[in-house]
N, C-alpha and C positions, 0 to 999 in steps of 0.2 A: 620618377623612380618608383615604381612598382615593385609590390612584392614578390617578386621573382626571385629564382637563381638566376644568373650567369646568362642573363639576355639582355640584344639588343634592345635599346629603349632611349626617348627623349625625355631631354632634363625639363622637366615642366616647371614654372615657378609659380606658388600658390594666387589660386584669385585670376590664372589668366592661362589659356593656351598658346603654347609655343610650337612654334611651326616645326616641322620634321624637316627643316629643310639644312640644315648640316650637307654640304657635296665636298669636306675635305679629310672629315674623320667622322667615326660611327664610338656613339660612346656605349655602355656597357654596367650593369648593377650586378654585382657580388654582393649578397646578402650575408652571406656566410663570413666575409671578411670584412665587410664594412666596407666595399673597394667599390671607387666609379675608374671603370678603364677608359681610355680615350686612345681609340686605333685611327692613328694619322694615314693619310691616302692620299694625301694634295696630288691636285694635276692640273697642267699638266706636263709639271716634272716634279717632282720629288724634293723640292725644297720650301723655303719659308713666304710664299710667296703672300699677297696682298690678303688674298680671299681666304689661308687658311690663319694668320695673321689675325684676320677683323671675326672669325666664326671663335678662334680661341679664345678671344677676351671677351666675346657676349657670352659663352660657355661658361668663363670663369665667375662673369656680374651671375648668370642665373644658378650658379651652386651656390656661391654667395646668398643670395635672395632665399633659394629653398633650405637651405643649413639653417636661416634665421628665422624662417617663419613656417618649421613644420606643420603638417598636416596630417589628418588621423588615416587617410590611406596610405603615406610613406615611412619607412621605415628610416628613421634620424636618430643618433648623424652619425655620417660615414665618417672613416678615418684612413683613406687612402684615396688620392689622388695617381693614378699613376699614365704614364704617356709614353707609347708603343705603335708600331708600326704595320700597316698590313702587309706595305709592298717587299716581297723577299728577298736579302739581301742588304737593303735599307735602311736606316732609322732614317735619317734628313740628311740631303747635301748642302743645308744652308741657305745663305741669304739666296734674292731670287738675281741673278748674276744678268740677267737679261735687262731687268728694269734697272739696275746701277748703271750698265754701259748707258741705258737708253737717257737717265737722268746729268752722268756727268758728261756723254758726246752733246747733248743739248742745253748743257750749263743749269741747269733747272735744281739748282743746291736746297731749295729751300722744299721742294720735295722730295729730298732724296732724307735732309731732313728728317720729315714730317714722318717717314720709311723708318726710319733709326728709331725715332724717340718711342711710336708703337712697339717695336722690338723690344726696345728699354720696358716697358711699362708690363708686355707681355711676361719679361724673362722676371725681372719685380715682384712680380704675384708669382712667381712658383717658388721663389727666395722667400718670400712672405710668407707662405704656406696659404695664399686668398685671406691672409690673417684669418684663419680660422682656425682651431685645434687638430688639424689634420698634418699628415704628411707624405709629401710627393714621391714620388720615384718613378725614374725611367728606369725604361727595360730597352738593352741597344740589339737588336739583331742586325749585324751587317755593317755598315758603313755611316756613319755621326761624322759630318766634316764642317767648319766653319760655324758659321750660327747652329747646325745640329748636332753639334759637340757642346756648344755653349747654353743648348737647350736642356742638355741632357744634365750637365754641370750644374744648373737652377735648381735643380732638384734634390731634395735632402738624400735619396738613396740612389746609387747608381749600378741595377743587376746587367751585365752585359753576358753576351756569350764568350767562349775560348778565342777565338776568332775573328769577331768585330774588329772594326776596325776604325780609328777616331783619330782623327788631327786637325790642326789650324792651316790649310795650304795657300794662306792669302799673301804669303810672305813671296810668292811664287811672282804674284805681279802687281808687288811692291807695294801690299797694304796688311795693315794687320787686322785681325779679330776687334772689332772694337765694340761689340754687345755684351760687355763683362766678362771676357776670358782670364784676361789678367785677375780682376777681382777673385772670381770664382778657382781660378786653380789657384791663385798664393791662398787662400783661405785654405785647401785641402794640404798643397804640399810645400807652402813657402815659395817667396819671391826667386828666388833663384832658379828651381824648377822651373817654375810658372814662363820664366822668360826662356829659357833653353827648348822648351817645347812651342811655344808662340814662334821663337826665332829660325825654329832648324826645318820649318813647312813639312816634319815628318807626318805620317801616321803611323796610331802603335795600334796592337793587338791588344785585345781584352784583355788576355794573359798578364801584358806590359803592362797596362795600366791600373791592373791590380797588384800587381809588384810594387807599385808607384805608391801605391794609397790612393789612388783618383777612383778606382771600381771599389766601388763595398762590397757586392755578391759575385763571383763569376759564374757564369751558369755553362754546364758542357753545350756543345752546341747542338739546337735544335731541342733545348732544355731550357731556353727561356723563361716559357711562363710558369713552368711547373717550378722552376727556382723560385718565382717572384711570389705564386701560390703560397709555398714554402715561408719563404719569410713573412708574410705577412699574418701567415698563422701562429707563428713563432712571435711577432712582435706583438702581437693583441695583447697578450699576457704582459708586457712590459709599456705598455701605450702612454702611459703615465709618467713612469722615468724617460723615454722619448722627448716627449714632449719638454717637458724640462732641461735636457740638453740642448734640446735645440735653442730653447731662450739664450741659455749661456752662449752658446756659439755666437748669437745675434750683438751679444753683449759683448765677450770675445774680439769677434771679428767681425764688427758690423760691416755690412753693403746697402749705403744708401742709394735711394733712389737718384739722390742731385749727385752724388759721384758717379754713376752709371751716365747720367747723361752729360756730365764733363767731357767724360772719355768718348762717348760716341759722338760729342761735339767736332772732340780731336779726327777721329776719324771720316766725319764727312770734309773736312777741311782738305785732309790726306786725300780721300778721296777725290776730289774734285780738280787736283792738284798731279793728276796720274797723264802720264804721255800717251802716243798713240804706240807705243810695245809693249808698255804693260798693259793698255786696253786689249792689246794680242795676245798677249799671255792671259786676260781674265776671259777670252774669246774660248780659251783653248778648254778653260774647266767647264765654260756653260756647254760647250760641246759633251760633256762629258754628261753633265746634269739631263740635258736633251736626250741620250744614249742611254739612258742609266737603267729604262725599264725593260730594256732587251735585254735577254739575259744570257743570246750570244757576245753580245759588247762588253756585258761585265767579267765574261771569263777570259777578253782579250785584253783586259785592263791592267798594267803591272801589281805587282802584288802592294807596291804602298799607294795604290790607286792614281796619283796622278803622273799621267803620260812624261816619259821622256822623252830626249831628242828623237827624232822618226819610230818612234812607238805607233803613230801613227797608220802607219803602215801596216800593224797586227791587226787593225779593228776590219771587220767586212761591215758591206752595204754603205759607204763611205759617200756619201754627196759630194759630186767637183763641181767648181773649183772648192779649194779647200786652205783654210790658213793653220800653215804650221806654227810651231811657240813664238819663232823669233818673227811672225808675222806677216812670213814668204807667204804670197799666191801659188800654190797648187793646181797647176790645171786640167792634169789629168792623171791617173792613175799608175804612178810609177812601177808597183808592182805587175803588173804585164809586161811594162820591155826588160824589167828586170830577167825575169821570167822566159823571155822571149831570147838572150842575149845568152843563157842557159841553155840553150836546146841545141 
């Protein structure tokens, strides 16, 4: 962390060079705010996958490390953590949907496991604040679904756009959010919310879920960071009473660590425990996750992102054969004899 503005840069930790070698996000020193940003890029699909998973939690030990034992060419300590997205349209579509089928069709529970508990430990430290006197915030442009809603959630502040869009869709093929959703939304809007949104596999708009109390800042869209700017200039001055609330909240409504992994205990069980139509139905979102960085495929995508009955059907460049939700073989491209039966 050099004295710069507002440039790329690695997180060094005192006494030792760390490599630049970061390939799922590019982190970022505001001097002016005190702010380290962390622009996520996973690939290669746009979710939580192993590699950007094992780079977050070294990222987190090495601010940890540099917060404790400054140095007289950095500038300490910062007081914003905040986690953001490069790819447009995007925050995170969640868990990596590929390695779950690949762990429960080969029974391998105790690495699917081993998968949860890192998630656990990951989402932990942003609930924690890295127990440092700092405070986190996500910034959502675009679409937070699943684990990238429940990322965003770990986060003491949440600025999103108008727009964005954020839901739990696990409910689709019969598993729910199990990396602290529950926790994390009854902690913002009470148990009763928290289940009606886990349960109904919607997604809302920024809009909605700042109506809700879940968004703290909305930002108009394509006004993001100039929001997040924004607040953070506005909260320097108050950094202090901040911080103190948040204790109370911890106090409040604590989120431990061994409740987080109860629950994602529950959930690999759940998981393991799925048929082969809901592995159809989890087939049909990782198609989606695969799809996601075209950005013809995302404006063929229904408006609460995940595919309906033959929604299918809208997306072009389409690979056959092809499984639809209820986990029918596709084999070739119906829309031509439709088409063809027209003329």
């Amino acid at each position: 962390m050099k004295k710069t503005h507002n440039s790329d840069t690695t997180c060094q930790a005192p006494g030792s060079i760390v490599e630049d070698g970061y390939t799922q996000f590019s982190t970022r020193y505001d001097s002016e705010t005190g702010t380290i940003w962390c622009w996520m890029e996973p690939a290669p699909r746009p979710c939580i996958n192993t590699t950007l998973k094992d780079e977050l939690l070294l990222l987190h030990r090495q601010l940890v490390t540099t917060y404790k034992n400054p140095r007289s060419d950095t500038v300490w300590p910062f007081r914003h953590f905040i986690l953001a997205s490069r790819i447009p349209g995007i925050y995170n579509l969640g868990g990596d949907l590929s390695l779950f089928r690949q762990y429960i069709v080969n029974r391998k529970e105790k690495a699917l496991r081993d998968y949860a508990h890192k998630c656990i430990e990951l989402l932990h430290n942003n609930i924690n604040n890295l127990e440092l006197p700092i405070t986190t915030v996500s910034l959502v442009q675009g679409q937070g679904l699943g684990g990238g809603f429940e990322m965003a959630l770990s986060c003491d502040v949440i600025i999103a756009e108008r727009s964005s869009q954020m839901g739990f869709p696990e409910i689709i093929f019969n598993l729910f959010p199990g990396m602290g959703a529950y926790n994390l939304l009854t902690r913002r809007v009470g148990s009763a919310l928290a289940e009606r949104i886990i349960l109904s596999g919607n997604t809302y708009s920024g809009s909605e879920l700042f109506d809700m109390g879940i968004v703290d800042v909305l930002a108009e869209d394509g006004e993001g960071v100039e929001a997040t700017e924004d607040y953070l200039k506005s909260q320097n001055q108050s950094h202090n009473t901040i911080r103190s609330i948040k204790k109370i909240r911890q106090i409040v409504h604590p989120i431990t660590r061994q409740s987080l992994l109860d629950i994602v205990d529950i959930w690999v069980e759940a998981a393991m425990d799925l048929n082969e139509k809901d592995l159809a139905k989890m087939g049909r979102l990782l198609y989606l996750q695969k799809i996601a960085k075209d950005s013809k495929a995302l404006k063929a995508q229904s408006s609460n992102t995940v595919m309906r009955r033959a929604d299918w059907r809208k997306i072009n460049n389409v690979s056959f054969p092809l499984k639809t939700h209820l986990g029918e073989t596709v084999i070739h491209d119906r829309r031509k004899r439709d088409r063809r039966s027209e003329e």
